[in-house]
Backbone bond lengths (Angstrom), bond angles and torsions (degrees), N, CA, C in turn:
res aa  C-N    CA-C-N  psi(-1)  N-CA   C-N-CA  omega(-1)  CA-C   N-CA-C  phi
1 X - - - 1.454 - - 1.521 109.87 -
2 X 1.536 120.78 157.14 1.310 108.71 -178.79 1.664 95.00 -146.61
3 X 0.970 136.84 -148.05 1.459 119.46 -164.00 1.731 90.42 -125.19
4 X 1.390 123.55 -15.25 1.440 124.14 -174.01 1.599 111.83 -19.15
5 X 1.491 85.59 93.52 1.554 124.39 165.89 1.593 107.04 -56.04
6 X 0.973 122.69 -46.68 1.330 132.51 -159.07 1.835 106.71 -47.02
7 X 1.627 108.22 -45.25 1.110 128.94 -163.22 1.947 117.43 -61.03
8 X 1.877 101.53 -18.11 1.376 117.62 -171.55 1.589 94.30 -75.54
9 X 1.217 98.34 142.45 1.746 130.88 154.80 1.282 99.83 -58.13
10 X 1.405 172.83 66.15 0.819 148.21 155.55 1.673 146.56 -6.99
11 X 1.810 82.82 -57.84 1.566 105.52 -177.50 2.035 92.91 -70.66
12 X 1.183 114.32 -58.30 1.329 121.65 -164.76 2.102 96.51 -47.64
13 X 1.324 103.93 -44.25 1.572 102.34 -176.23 1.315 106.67 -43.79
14 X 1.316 109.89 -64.21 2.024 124.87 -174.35 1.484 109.13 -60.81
15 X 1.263 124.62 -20.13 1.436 119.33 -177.81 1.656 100.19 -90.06
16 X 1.250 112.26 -24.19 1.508 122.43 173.70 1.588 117.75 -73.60
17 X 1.352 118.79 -29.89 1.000 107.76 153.83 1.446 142.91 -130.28
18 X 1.651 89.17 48.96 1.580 109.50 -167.97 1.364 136.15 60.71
19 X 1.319 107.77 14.11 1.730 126.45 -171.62 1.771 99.89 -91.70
20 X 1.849 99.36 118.23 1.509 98.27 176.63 1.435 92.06 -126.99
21 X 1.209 147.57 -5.42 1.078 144.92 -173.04 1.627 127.90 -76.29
22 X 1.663 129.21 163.36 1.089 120.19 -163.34 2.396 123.97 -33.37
23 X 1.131 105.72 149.03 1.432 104.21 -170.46 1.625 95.42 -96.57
24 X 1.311 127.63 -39.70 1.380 129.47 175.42 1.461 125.99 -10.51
25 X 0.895 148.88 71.46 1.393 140.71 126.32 1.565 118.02 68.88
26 X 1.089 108.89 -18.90 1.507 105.57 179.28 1.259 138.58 -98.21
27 X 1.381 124.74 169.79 1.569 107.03 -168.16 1.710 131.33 -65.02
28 X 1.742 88.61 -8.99 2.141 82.09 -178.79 1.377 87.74 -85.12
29 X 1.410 131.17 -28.76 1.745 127.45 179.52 1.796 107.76 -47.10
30 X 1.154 80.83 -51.06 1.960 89.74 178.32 1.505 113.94 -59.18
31 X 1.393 95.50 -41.55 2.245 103.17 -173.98 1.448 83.79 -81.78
32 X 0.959 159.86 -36.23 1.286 139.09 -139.08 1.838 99.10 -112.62
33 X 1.377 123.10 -25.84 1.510 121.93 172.56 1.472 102.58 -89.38
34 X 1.315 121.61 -17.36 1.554 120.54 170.62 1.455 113.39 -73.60
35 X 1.408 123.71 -59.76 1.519 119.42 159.42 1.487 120.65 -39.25
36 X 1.187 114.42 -72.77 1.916 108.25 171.90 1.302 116.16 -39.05
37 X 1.143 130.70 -31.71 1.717 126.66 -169.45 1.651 96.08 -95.84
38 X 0.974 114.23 -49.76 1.559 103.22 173.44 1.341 120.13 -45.62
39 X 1.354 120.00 -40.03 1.410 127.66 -146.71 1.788 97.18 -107.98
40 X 0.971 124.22 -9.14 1.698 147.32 -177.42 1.472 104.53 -88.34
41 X 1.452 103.60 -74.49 1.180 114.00 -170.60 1.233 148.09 -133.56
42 X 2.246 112.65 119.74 1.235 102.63 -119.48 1.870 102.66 -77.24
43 X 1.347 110.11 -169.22 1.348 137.32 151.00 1.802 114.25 -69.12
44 X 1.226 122.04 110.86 1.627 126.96 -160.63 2.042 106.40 -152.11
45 X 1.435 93.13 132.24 1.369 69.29 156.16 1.777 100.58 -151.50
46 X 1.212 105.32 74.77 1.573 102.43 -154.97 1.703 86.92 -118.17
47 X 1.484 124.04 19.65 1.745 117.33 146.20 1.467 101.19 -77.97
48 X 1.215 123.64 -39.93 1.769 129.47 -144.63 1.979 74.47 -73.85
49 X 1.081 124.04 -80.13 1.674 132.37 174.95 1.672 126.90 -9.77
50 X 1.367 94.75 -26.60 1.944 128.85 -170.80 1.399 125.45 -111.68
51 X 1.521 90.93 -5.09 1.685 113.25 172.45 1.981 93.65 55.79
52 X 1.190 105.89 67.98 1.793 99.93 -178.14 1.598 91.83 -132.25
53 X 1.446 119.23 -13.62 1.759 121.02 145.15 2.223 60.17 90.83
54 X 1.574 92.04 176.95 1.486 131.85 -176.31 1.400 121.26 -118.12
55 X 1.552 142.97 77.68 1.301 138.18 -169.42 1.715 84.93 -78.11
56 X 1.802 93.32 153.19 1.518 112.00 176.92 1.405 111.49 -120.85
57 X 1.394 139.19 -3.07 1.291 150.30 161.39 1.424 114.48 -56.21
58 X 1.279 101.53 135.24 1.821 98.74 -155.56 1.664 109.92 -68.71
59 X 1.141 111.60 -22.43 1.912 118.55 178.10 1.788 94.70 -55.18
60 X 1.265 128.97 -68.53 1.314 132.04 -176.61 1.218 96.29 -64.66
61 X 1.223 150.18 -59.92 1.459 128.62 -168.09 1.692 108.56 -61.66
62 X 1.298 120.78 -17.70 1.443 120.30 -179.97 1.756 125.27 -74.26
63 X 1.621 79.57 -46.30 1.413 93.69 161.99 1.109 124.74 -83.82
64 X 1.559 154.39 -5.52 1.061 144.80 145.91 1.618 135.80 -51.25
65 X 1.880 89.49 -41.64 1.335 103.57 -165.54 1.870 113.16 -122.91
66 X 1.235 91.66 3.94 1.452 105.63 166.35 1.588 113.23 -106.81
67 X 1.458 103.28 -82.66 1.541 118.35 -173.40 1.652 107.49 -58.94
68 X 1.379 95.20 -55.06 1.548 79.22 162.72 1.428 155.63 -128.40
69 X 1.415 95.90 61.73 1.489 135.31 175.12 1.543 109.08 30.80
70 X 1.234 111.06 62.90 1.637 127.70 170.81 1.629 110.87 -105.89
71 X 1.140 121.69 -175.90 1.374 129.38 168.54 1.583 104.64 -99.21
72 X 1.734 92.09 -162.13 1.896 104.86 160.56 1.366 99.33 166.40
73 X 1.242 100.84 163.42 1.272 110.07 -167.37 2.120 112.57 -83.23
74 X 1.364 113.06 -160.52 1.363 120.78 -169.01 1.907 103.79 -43.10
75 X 1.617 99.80 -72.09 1.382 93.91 171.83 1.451 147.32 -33.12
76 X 1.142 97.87 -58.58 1.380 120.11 176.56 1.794 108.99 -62.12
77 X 1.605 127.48 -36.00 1.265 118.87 -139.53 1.916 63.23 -96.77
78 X 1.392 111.85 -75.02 1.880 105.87 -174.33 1.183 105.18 -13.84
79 X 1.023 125.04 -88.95 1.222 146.61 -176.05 2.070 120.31 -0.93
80 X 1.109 82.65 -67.09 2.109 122.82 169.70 1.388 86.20 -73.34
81 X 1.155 147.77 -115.36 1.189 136.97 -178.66 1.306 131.40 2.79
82 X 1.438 118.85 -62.99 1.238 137.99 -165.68 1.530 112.85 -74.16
83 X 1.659 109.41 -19.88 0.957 129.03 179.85 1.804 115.38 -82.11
84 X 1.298 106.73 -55.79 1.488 135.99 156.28 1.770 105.36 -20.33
85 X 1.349 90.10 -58.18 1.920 105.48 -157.46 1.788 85.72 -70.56
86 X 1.200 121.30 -48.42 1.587 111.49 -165.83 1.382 114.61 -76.98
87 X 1.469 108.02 -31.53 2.048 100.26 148.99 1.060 108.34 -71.21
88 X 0.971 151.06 8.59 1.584 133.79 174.63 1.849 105.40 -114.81
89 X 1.622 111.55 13.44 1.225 113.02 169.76 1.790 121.98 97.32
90 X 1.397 106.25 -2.93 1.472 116.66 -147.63 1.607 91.67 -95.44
91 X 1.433 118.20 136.16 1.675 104.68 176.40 1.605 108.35 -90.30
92 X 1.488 141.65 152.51 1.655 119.53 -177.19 2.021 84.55 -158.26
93 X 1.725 88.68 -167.82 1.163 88.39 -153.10 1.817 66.08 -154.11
94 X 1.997 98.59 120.85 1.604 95.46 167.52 1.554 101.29 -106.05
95 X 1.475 121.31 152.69 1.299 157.24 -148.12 1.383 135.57 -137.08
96 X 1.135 128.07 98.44 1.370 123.71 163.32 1.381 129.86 -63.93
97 X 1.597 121.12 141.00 1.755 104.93 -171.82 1.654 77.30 -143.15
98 X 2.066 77.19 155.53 2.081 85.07 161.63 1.506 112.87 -80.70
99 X 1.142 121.42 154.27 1.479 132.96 156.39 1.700 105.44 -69.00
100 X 1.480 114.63 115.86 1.316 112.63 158.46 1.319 146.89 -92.79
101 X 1.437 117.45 -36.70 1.258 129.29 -171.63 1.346 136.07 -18.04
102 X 1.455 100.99 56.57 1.495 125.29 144.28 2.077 79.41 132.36
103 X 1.278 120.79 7.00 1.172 99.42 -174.98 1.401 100.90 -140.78
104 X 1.653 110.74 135.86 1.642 98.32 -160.34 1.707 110.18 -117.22
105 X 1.234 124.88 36.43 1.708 151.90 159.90 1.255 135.22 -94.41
106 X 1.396 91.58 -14.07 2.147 90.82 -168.55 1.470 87.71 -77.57
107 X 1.539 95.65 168.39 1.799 112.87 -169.15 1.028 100.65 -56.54
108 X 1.644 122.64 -168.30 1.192 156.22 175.96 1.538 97.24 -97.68
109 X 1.667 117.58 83.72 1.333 93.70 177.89 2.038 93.43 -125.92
110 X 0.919 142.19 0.72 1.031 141.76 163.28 1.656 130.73 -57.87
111 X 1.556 113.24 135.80 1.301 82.46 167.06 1.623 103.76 -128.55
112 X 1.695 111.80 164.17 1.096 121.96 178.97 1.235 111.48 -140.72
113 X 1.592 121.32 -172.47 0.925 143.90 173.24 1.704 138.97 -122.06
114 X 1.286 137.56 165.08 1.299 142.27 173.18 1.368 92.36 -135.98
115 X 1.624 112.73 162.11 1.472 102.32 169.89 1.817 78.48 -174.03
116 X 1.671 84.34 150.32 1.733 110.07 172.12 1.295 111.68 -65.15
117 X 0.983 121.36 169.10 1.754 139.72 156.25 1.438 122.09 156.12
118 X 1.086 123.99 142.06 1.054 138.32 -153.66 1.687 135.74 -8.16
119 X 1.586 94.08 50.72 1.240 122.61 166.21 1.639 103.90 97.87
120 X 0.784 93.90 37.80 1.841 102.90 179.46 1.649 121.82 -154.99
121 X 1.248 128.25 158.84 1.539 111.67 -170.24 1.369 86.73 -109.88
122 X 1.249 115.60 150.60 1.563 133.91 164.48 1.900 102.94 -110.92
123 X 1.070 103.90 147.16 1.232 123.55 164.03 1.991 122.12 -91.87
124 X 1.246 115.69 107.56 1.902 102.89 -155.22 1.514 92.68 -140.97
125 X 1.484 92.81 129.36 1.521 100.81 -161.65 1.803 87.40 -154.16
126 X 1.582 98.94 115.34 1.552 117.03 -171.47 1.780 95.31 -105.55
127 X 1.158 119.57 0.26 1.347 115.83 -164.41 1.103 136.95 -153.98
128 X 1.672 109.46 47.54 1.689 124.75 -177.32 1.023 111.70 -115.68
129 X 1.714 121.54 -0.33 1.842 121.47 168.01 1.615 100.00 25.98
130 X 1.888 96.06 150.62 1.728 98.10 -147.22 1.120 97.39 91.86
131 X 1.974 104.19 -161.18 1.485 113.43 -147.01 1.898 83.62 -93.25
132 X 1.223 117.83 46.70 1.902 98.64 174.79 1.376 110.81 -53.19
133 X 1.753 94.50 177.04 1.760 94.16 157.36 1.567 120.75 -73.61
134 X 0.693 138.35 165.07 1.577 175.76 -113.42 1.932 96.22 -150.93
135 X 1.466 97.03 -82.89 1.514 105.24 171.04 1.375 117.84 -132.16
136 X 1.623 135.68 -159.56 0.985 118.43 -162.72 1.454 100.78 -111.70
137 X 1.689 102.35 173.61 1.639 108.35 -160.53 1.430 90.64 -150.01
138 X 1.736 89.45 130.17 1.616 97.87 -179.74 1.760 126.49 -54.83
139 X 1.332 115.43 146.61 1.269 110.99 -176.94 0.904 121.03 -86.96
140 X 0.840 127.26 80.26 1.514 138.78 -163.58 1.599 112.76 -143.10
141 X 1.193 118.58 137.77 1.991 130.60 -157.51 2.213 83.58 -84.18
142 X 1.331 97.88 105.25 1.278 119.56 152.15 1.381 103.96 114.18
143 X 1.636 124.03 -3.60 1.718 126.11 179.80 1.038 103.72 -26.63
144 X 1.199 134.35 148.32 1.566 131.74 150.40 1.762 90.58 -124.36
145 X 1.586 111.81 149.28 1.435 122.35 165.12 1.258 97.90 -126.83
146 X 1.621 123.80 174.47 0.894 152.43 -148.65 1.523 123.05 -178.52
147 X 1.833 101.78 97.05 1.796 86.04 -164.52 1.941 79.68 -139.38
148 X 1.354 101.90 144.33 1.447 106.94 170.16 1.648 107.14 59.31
149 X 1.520 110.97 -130.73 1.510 91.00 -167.18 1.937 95.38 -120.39
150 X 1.509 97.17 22.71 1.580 113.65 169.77 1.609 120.47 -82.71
151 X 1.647 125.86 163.88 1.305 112.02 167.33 1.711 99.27 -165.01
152 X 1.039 122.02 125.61 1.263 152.48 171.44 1.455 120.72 -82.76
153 X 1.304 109.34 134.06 1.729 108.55 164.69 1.249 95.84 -158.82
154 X 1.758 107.59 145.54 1.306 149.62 -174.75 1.160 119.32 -104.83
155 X 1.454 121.11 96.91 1.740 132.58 -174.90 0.910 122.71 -134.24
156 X 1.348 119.70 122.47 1.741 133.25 170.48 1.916 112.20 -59.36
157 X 1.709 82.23 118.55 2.239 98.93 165.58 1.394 102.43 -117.28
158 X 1.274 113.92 89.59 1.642 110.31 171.10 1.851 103.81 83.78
159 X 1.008 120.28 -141.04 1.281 113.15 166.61 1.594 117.54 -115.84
160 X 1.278 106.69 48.98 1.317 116.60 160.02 1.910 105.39 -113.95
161 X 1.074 118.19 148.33 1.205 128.91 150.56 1.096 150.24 -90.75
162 X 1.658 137.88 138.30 1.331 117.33 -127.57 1.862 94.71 -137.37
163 X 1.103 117.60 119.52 1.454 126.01 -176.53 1.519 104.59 -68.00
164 X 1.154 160.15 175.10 1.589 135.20 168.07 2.221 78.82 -157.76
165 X 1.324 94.37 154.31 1.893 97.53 167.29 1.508 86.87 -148.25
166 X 1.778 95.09 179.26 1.428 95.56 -163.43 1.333 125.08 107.18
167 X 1.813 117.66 157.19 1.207 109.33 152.35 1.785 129.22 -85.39
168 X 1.240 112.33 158.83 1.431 123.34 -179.02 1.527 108.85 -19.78
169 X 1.488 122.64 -60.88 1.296 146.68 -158.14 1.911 86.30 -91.86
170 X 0.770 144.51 11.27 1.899 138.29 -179.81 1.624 109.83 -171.53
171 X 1.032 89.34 45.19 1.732 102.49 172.87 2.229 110.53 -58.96
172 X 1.224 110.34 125.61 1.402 80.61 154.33 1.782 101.38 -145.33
173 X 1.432 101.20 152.53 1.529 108.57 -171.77 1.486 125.01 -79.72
174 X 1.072 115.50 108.99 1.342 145.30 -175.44 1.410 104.37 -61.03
175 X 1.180 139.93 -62.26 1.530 131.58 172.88 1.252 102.70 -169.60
176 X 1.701 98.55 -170.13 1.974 96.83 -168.26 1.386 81.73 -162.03
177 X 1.270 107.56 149.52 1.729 130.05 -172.02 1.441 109.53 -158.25
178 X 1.207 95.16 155.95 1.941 101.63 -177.76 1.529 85.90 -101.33
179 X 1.411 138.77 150.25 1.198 159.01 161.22 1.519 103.86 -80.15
180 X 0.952 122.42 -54.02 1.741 123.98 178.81 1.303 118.79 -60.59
181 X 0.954 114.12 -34.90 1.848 126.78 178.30 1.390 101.28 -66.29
182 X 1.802 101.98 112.91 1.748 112.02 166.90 1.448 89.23 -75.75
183 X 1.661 96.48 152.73 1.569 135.60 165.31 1.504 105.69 -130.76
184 X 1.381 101.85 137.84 1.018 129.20 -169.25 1.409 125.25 -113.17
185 X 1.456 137.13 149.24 1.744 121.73 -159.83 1.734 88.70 -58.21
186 X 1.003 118.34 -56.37 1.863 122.88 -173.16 1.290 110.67 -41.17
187 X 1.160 123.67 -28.52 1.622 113.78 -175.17 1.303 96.90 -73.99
188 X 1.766 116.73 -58.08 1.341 119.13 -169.25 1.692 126.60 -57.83
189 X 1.397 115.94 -18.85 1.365 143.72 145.51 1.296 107.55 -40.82
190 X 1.363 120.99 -65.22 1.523 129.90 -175.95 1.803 120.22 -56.61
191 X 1.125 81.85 -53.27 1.967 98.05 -178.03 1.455 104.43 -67.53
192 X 1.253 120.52 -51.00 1.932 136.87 176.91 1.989 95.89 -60.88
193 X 1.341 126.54 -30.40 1.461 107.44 168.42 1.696 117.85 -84.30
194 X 1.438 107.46 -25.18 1.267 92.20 175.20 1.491 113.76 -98.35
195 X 1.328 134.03 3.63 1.245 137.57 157.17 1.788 114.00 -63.64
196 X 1.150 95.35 -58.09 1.706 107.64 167.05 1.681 115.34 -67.23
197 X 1.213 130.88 -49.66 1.333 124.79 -159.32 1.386 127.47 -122.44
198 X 1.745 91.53 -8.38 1.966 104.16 173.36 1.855 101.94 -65.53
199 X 1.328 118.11 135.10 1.782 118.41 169.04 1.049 117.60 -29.89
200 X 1.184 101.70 -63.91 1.792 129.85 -163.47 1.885 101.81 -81.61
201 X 1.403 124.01 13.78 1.110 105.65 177.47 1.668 108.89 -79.63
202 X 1.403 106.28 155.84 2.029 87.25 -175.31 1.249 95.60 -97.68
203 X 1.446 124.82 25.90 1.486 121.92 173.59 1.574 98.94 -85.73
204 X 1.129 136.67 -41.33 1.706 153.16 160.55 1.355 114.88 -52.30
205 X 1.181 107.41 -6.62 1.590 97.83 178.85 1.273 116.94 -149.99
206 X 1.771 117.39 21.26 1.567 130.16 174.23 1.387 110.88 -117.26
207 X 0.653 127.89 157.71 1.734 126.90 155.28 1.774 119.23 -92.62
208 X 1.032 114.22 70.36 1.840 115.83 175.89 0.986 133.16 -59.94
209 X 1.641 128.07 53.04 1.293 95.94 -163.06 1.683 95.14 -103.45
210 X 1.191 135.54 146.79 1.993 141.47 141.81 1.460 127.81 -123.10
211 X 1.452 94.70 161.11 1.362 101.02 -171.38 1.811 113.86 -142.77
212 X 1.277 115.50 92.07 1.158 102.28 -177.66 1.586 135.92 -85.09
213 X 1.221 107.70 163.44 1.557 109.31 -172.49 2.319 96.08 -120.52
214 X 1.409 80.32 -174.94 1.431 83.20 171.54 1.680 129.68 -54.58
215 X 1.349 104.31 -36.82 0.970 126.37 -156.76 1.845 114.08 -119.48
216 X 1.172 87.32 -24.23 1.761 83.21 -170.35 1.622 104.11 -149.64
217 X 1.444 108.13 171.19 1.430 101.93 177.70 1.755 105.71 -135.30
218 X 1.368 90.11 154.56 1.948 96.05 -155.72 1.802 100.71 -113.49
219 X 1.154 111.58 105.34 1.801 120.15 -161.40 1.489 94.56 -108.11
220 X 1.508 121.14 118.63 1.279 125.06 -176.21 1.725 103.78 -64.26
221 X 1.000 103.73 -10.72 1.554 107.39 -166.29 1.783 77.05 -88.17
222 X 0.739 152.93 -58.55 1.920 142.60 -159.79 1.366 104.72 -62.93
223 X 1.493 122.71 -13.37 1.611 123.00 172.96 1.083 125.27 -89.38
224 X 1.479 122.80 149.66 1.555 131.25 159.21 0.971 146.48 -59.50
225 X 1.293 129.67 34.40 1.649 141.88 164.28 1.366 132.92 -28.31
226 X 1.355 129.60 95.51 1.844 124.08 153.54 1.068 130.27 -132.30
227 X 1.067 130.62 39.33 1.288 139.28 121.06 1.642 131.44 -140.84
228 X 1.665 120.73 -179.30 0.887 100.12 -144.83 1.881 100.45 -90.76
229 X 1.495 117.98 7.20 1.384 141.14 -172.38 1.897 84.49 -78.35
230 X 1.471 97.01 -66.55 1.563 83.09 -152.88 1.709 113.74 -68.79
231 X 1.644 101.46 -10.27 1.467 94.21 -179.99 1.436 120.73 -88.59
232 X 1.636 119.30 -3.40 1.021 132.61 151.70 1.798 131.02 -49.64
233 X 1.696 88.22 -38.66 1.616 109.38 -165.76 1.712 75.25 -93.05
234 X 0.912 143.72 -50.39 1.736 133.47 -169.91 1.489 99.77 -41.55
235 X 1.821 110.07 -71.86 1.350 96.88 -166.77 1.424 128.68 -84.84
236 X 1.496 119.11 9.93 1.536 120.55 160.89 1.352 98.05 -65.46
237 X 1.962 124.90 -81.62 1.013 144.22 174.46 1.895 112.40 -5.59
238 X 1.510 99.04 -78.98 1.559 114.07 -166.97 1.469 117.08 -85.24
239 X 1.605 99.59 -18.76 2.168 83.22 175.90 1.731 92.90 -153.61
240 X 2.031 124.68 15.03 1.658 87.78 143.33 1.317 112.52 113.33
241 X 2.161 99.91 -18.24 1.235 115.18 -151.41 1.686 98.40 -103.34
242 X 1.154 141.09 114.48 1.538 141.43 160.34 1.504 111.09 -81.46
243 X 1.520 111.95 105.59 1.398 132.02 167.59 1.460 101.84 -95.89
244 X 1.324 132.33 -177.33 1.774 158.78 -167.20 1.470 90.72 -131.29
245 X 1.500 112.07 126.11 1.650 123.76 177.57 1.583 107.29 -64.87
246 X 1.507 133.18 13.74 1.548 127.68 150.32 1.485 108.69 -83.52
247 X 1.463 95.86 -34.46 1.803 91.72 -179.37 1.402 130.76 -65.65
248 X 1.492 100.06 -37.80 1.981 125.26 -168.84 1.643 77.90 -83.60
249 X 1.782 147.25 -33.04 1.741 124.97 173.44 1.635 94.23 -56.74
250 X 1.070 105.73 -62.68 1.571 109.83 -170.69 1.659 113.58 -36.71
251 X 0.962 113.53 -76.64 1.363 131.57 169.91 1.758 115.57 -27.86
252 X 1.177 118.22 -69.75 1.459 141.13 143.76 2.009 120.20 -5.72
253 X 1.578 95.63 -57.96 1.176 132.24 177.57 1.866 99.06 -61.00
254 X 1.528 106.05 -69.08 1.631 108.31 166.84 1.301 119.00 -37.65
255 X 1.070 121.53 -56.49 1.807 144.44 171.62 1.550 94.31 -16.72
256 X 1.458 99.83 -96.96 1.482 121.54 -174.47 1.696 108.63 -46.06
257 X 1.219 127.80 -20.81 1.517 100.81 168.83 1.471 113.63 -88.09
C-alpha cells in the first residue's frame, strides 16, 4: 500500500462533507475541513462486526466513506483526511499512537496526525471517536483547546506526547505518540489488521458506532434498539449510515452480548 493521494476525488470529499469554503493552506482551512469531516462523518466500526475485514488503500477508503456515505474508524477516517489535507496543499506527518486510558502499554494501534499551517504544527485527528478532538490543537507541550462544551490538553511524559480530554480537575489520557518516529503505509497495515482481526480486539466484540454535532455527541450504545428494522432506521436517521436489514440482525445480535 502506499498513500497515493492522487487517486482522491477531492471535490466529491468536500461535497461529502459539506465543505465549500476557501482551499488555501492555512490554519482556519485546516479548523474548518476538520470540523466538517468530523461532524459529516461518523466514527463506525460495524464492517470489523460483519467479518468484511477493513481495506486501507485510498480507492476503498473513498468508496466507503465518500461514495458510499458510511463511516470508519481511526485508520480509515486519518487516512481520507490526511489525504484531503495534501490535495488541499497542507504538508503533515501520519502517526501511530498508544491508546491509554488509564493504561499506558496497549499497542500502537491508533492513528493520527500532525499537520503544517501557518508556521506552526497542529495536531488533527478526525478519528478517535470518544472524547477526540472536534478540531485541531496546536502542538505545542501544555496547549489546551476548547471547542463546544469539550477541552483538550497536550503534555509531554518523557518523549512521548500525551493527548489529555476533560476538565483540568478530571483529565484522562487519550494516547501518547513520539512525533519523530516515521510511520510507514506497512505499519498502518499492521495496527488496522490487528484492530480488525486480532480475537481479543474490542473492536470485534463492541458495537462503535458516533456521530458528532457541534455540541454533543450521539453513541449508538445511549439508544434504544429492538429490532433489526428500527436499528436500521436508527443509523440512517441518527448518524447517515445505510446498512441491509441482514446486517442491522447482525449488528443487533452484537448489541445484546
Amino acid at each position: 500500500m502506499t498513500w497515493d493521494i492522487a487517486k482522491l476525488d477531492l471535490d466529491a470529499y468536500l461535497t461529502r462533507i459539506g465543505y465549500d469554503g476557501p482551499h488555501a493552506p492555512t490554519a482556519a482551512t485546516l479548523r474548518a475541513v476538520h470540523l466538517a469531516h468530523v461532524q459529516a462523518i461518523p466514527f463506525e466500526n460495524l464492517d470489523v462486526l460483519l467479518g468484511r475485514g477493513v481495506r486501507l488503500d485510498l480507492g476503498s477508503l473513498q468508496d466507503k466513506m465518500v461514495t458510499g456515505g458510511r463511516g470508519g474508524y481511526c485508520h480509515e477516517q486519518n487516512l481520507l483526511f490526511a489525504a484531503a489535507l495534501e490535495r488541499l496543499g497542507f504538508t503533515l506527518k501520519r502517526h501511530l499512537a498508544r491508546i491509554r486510558l488509564g493504561r499506558s502499554h496497549l499497542p500502537r494501534s491508533h492513528a493520527t496526525l500532525t499537520v503544517a499551517a501557518d508556521g506552526r504544527t497542529w495536531l488533527a485527528d478526525v478519528g478517535f471517536g470518544g472524547d477526540g478532538l472536534v478540531e485541531p490543537m496546536p502542538f505545542e507541550d501544555g496547549a489546551t483547546l476548547e471547542s463546544g462544551p469539550w477541552r483538550w490538553r497536550l503534555g509531554r511524559d518523557g518523549d512521548f506526547w500525551v493527548l489529555h480530554s476533560g476538565p483540568a480537575s478530571e483529565e484522562t489520557e487519550l494516547y501518547a505518540f513520539r512525533p519523530d518516529e516515521p510511520h510507514y503505509p506497512s505499519d498502518f497495515e499492521v495496527a488496522n489488521f490487528y484492530v480488525s482481526e486480532y480475537p481479543q480486539s474490542p473492536f470485534r466484540h463492541h458495537v462503535l458506532v458516533q456521530r458528532t454535532t457541534a455540541n454533543t455527541r450521539i453513541r449508538l450504545e445511549d439508544l434504544r434498539v429492538s429490532t433489526a428494522k428500527e436499528l436500521g432506521t436508527t443509523l440512517r436517521d441518527r448518524f447517515g449510515i445505510e446498512i441491509a436489514e441482514p446486517d442491522a440482525h447482525a449488528v443487533l445480535l452484537k448489541l445484546a452480548t
